[in-house]
N, C-alpha and C positions, 0 to 999 in steps of 0.2 A: 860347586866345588871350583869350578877354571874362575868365577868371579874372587872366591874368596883368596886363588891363587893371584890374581890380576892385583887384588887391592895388597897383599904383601909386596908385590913391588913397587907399588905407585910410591910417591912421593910427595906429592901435592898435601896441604895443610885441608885441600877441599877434601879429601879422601877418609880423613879420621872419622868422619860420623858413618861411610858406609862402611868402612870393616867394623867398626864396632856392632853395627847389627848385623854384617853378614855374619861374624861370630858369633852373635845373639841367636840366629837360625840355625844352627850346627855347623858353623862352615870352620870348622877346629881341625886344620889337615895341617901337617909339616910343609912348609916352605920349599919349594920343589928348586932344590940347589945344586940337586947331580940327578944324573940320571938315575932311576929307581923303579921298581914295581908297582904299578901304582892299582892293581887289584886292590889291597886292603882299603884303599881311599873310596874306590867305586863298590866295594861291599858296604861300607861303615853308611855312603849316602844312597843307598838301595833301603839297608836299614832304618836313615832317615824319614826316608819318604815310606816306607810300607807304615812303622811304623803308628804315623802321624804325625811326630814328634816336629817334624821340620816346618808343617800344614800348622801346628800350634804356634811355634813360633813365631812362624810372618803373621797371621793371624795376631799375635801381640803386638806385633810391632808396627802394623798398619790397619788390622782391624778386620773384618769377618768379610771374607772373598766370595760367600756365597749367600 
């Protein structure tokens, strides 16, 4: 999540291939532009990960971790 928040700011042209798969592993959070609650963020990636959904994802995008 603080990755996928790190690469909304970046700016760098070297940056565009890592947010497109950190958003390919669920890293789909609003842009932390005020201050905010950030509970539903840290629910949604608890979700993530119990689920497996997030485990599947990198798993696609780099290939089997175990």
């Amino acid at each position: 999540m603080a990755a996928a928040q790190a690469l909304d700011f970046a700016s760098s042209s070297s940056v565009v291939e890592w947010r497109r798969r950190a958003k390919s592993c669920g890293g789909t959070w609003p842009t932390l532009e005020e201050d905010r609650p950030l509970y539903p963020d840290h629910n949604r990636m608890k979700e993530l990960v119990r689920s497996g959904e997030i485990l599947e994802a990198v798993e696609a995008a780099v290939g089997p971790l175990a």
